[in-house]
DRENPA-3360 file (N, C-alpha, C; in nm, 2 decimals, always signed):
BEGIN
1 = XXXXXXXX = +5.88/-17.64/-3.37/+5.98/-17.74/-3.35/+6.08/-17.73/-3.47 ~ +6.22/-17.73/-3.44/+6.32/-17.71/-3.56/+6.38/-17.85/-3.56 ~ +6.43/-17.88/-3.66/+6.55/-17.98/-3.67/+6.66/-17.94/-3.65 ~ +6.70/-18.08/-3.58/+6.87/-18.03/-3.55/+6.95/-18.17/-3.57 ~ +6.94/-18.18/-3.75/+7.00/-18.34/-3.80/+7.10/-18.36/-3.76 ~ +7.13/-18.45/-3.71/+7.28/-18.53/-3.64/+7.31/-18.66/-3.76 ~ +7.44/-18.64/-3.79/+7.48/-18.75/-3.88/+7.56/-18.79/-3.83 ~ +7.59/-18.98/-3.85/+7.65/-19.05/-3.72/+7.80/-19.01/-3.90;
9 = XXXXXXXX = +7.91/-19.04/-3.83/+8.00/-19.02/-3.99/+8.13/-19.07/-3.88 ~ +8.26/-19.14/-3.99/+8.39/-19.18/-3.96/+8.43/-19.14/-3.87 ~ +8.48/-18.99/-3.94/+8.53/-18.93/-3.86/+8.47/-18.76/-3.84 ~ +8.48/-18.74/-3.71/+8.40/-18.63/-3.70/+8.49/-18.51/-3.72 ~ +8.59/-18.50/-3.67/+8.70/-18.38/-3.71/+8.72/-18.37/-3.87 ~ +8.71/-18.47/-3.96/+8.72/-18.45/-4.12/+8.61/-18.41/-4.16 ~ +8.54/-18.46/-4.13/+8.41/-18.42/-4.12/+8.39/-18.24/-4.11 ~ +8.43/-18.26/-3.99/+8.36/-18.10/-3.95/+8.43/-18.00/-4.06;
17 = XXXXXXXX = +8.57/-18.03/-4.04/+8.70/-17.95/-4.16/+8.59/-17.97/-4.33 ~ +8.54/-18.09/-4.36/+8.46/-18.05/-4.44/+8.33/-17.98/-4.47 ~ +8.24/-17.94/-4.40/+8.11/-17.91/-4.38/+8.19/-17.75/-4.34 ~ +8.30/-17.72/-4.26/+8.30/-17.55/-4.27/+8.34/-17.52/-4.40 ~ +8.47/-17.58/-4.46/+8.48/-17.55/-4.60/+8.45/-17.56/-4.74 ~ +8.33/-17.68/-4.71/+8.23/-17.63/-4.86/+8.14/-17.57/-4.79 ~ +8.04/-17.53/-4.74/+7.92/-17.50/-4.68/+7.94/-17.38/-4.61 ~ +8.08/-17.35/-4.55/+8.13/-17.26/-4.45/+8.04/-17.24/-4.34;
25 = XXXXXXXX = +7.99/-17.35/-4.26/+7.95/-17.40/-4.16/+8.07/-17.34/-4.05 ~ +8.04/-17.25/-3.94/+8.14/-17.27/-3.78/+8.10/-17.38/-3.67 ~ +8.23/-17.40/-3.64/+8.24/-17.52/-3.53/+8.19/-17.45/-3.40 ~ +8.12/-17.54/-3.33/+8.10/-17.49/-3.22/+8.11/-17.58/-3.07 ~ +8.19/-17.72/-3.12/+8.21/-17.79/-3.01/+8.34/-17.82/-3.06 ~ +8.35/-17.91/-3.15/+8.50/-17.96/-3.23/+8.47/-18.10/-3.11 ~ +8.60/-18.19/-3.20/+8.64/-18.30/-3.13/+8.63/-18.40/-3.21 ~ +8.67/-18.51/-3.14/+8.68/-18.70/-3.21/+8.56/-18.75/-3.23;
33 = XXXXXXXX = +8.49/-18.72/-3.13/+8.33/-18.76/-3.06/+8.22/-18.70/-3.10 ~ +8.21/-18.58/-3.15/+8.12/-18.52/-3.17/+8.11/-18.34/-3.23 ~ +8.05/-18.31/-3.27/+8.03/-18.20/-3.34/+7.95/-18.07/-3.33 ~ +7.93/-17.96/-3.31/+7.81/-17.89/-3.35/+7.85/-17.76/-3.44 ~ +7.79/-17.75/-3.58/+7.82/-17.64/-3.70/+7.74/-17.59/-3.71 ~ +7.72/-17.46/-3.69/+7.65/-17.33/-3.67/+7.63/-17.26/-3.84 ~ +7.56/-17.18/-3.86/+7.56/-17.11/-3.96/+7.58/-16.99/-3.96 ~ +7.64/-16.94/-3.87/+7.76/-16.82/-3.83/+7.80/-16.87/-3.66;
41 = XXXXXXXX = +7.85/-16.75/-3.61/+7.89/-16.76/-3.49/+7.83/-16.86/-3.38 ~ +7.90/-16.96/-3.36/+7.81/-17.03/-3.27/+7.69/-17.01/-3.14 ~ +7.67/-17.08/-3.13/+7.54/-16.98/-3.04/+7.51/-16.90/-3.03 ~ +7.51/-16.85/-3.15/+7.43/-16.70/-3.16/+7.38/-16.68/-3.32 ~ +7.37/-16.78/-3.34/+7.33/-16.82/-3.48/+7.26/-16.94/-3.53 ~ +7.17/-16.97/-3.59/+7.07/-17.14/-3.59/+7.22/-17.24/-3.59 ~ +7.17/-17.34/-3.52/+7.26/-17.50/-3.55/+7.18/-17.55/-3.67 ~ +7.29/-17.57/-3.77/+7.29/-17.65/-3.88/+7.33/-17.81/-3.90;
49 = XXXXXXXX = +7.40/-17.79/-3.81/+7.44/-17.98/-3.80/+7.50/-17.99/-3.70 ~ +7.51/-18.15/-3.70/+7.54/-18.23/-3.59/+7.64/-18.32/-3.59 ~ +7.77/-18.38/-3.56/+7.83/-18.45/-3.58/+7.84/-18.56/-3.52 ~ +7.84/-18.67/-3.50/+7.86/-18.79/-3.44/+7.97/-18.90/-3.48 ~ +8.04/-18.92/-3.34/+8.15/-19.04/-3.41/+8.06/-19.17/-3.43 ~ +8.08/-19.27/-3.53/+7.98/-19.36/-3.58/+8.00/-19.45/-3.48 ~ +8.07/-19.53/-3.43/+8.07/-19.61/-3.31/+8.06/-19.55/-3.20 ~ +8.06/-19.44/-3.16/+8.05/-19.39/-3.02/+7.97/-19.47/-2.99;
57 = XXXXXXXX = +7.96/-19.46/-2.81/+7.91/-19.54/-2.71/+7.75/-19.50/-2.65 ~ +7.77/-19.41/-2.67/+7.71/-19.31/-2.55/+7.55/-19.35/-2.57 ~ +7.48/-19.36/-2.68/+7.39/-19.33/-2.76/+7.32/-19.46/-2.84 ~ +7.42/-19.54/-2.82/+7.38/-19.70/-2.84/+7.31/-19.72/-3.01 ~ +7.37/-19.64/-3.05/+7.31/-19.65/-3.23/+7.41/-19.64/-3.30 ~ +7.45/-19.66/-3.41/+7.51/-19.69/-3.52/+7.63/-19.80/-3.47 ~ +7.62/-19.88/-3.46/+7.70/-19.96/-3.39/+7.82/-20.02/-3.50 ~ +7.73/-20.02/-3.64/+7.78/-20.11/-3.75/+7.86/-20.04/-3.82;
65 = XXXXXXXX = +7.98/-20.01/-3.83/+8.00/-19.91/-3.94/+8.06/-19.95/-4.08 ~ +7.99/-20.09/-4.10/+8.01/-20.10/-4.23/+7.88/-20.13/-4.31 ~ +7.77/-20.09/-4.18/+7.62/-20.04/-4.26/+7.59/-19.90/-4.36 ~ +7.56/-19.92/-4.43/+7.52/-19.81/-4.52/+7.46/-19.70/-4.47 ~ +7.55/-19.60/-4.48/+7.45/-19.43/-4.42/+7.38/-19.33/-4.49 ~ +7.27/-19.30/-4.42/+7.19/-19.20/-4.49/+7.09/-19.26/-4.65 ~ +7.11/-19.37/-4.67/+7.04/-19.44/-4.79/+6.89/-19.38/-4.74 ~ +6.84/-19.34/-4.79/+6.70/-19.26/-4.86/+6.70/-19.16/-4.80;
73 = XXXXXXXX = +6.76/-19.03/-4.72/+6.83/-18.97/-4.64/+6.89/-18.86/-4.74 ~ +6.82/-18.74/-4.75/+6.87/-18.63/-4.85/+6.91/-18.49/-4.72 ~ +7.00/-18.45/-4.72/+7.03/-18.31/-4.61/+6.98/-18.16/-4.72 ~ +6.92/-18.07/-4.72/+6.87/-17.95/-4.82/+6.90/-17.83/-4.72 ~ +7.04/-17.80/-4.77/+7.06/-17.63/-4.72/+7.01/-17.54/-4.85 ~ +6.96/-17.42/-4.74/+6.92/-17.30/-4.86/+7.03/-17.21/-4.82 ~ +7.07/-17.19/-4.94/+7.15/-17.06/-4.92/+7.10/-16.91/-4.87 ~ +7.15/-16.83/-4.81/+7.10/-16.69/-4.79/+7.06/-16.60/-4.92;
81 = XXXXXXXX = +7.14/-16.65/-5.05/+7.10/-16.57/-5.17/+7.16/-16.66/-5.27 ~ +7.12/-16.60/-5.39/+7.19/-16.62/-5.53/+7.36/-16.62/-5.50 ~ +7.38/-16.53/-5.44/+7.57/-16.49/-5.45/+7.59/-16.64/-5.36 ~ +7.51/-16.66/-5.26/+7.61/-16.75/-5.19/+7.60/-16.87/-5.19 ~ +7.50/-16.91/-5.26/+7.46/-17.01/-5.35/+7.58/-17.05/-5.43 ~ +7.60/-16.95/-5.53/+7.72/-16.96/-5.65/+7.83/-16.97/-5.56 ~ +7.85/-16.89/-5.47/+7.96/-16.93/-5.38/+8.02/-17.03/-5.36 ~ +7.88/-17.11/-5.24/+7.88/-17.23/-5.23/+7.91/-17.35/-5.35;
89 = XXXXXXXX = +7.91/-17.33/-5.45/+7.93/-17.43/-5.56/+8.08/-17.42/-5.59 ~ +8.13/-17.31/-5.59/+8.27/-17.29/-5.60/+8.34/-17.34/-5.55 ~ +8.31/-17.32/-5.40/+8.39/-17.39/-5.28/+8.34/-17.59/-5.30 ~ +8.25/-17.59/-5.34/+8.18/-17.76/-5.33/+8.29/-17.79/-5.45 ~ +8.28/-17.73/-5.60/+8.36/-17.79/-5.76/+8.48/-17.78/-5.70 ~ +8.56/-17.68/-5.69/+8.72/-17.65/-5.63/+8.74/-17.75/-5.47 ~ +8.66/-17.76/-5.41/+8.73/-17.82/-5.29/+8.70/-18.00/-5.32 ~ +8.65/-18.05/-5.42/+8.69/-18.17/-5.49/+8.57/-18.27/-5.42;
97 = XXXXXXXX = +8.43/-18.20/-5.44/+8.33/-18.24/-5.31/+8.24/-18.34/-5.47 ~ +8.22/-18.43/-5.43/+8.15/-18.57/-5.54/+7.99/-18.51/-5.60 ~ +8.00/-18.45/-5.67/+7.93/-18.40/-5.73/+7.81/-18.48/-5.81 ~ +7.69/-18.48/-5.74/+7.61/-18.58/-5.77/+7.52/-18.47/-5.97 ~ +7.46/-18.34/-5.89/+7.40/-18.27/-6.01/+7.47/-18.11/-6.03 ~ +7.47/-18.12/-6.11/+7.54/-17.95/-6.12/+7.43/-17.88/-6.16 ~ +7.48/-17.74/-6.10/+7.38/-17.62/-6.05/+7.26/-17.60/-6.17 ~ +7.13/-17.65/-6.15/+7.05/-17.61/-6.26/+6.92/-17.55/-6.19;
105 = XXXXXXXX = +6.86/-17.48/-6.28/+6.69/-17.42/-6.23/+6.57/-17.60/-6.23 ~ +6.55/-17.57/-6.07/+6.43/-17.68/-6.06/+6.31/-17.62/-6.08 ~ +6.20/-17.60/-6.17/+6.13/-17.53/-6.16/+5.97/-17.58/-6.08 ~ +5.96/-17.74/-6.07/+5.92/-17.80/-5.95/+5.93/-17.72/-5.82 ~ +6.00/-17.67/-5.74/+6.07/-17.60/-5.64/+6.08/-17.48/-5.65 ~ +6.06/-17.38/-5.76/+6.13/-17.31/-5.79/+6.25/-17.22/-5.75 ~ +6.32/-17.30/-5.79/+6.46/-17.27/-5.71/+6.59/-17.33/-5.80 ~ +6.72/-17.27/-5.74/+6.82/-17.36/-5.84/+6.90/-17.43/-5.76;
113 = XXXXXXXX = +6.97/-17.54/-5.76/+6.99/-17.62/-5.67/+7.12/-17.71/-5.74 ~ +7.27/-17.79/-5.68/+7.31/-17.86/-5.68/+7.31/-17.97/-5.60 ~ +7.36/-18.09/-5.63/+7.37/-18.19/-5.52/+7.47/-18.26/-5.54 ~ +7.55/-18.30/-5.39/+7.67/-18.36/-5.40/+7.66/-18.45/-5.27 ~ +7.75/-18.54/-5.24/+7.77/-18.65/-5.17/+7.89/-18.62/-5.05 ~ +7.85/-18.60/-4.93/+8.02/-18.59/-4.84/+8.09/-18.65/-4.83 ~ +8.21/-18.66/-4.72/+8.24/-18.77/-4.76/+8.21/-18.92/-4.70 ~ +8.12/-18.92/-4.59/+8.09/-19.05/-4.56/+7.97/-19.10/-4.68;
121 = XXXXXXXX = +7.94/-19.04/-4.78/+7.83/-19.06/-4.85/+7.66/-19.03/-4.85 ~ +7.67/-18.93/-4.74/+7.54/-18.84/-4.74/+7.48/-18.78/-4.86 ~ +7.43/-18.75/-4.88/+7.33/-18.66/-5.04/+7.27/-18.51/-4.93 ~ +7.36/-18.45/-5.01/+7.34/-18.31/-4.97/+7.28/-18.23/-5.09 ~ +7.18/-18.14/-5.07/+7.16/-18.06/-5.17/+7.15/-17.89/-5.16 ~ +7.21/-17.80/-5.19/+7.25/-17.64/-5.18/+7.14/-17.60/-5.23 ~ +7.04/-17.54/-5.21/+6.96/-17.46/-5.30/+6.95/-17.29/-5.29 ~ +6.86/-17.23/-5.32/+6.88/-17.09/-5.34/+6.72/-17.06/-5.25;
129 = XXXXXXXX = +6.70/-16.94/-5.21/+6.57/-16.98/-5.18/+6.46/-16.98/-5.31 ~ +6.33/-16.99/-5.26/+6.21/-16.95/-5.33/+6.22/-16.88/-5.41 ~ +6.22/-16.88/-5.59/+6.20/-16.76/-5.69/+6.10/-16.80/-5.75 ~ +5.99/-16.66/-5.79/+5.87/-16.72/-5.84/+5.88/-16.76/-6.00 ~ +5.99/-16.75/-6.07/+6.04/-16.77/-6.18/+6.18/-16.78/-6.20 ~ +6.23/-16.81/-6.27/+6.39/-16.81/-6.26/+6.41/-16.71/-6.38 ~ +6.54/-16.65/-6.28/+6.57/-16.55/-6.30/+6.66/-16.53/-6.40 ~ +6.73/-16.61/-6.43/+6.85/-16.67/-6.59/+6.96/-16.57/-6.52;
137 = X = +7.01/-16.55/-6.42/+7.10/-16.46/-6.38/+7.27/-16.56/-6.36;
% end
């Protein structure tokens, strides 16, 4: 069984415009309503997320949207490497994304990892994969 997290969020078109351009996530449905971002070509590549307009109808949840989202609720992408890891941080510092921790070695995890906040206020965290040591690179 895989996940396929769905976040209910504002708006889903800013949304999506944000999750391809820090994350570089591809669209694979687009719209007002709803979302699907791929982690290359769509359907032909794992689905990484899910987008949802917060009031939408359809689905009879999030009805409130001046309830608090995602509170105890962490999202953890691994990056494919080191490079795109650091990538990803470039695009997350430069594209002006709320930077909760900057890039350090977890060695709990072994791994290196930032965390930042989108913009509905989700806690996302980028990590690298599995290193049996860190590598000070």
């Amino acid at each position: 069984m895989r996940a396929q997290p769905m976040l209910q969020v504002s708006d889903v078109e800013a949304s999506s415009r944000w999750y391809q351009r820090i994350l570089g996530l591809t669209s694979g449905h687009g719209g007002p309503d709803y979302e699907m971002l791929f982690e290359g070509t769509p359907f032909s590549t794992p689905l990484a997320l899910q987008l949802h307009r917060w009031n939408a109808d359809e689905h009879g949840f999030g009805d409130d949207p001046d309830a608090p989202r995602g509170n105890g609720v962490s999202l953890w992408f691994e990056a494919a490497d080191r490079t795109a890891f650091d990538a990803t941080w470039v695009r997350a510092r430069d594209g002006g994304a709320m930077v909760l921790v900057e890039p350090h070695w977890n060695a709990l995890a072994h791994h290196h990892e930032f965390a930042m906040r989108d913009p509905d206020g989700y806690v996302l965290v980028v990590a690298t994969p599995f290193e049996p040591s860190d590598p000070k690179i």
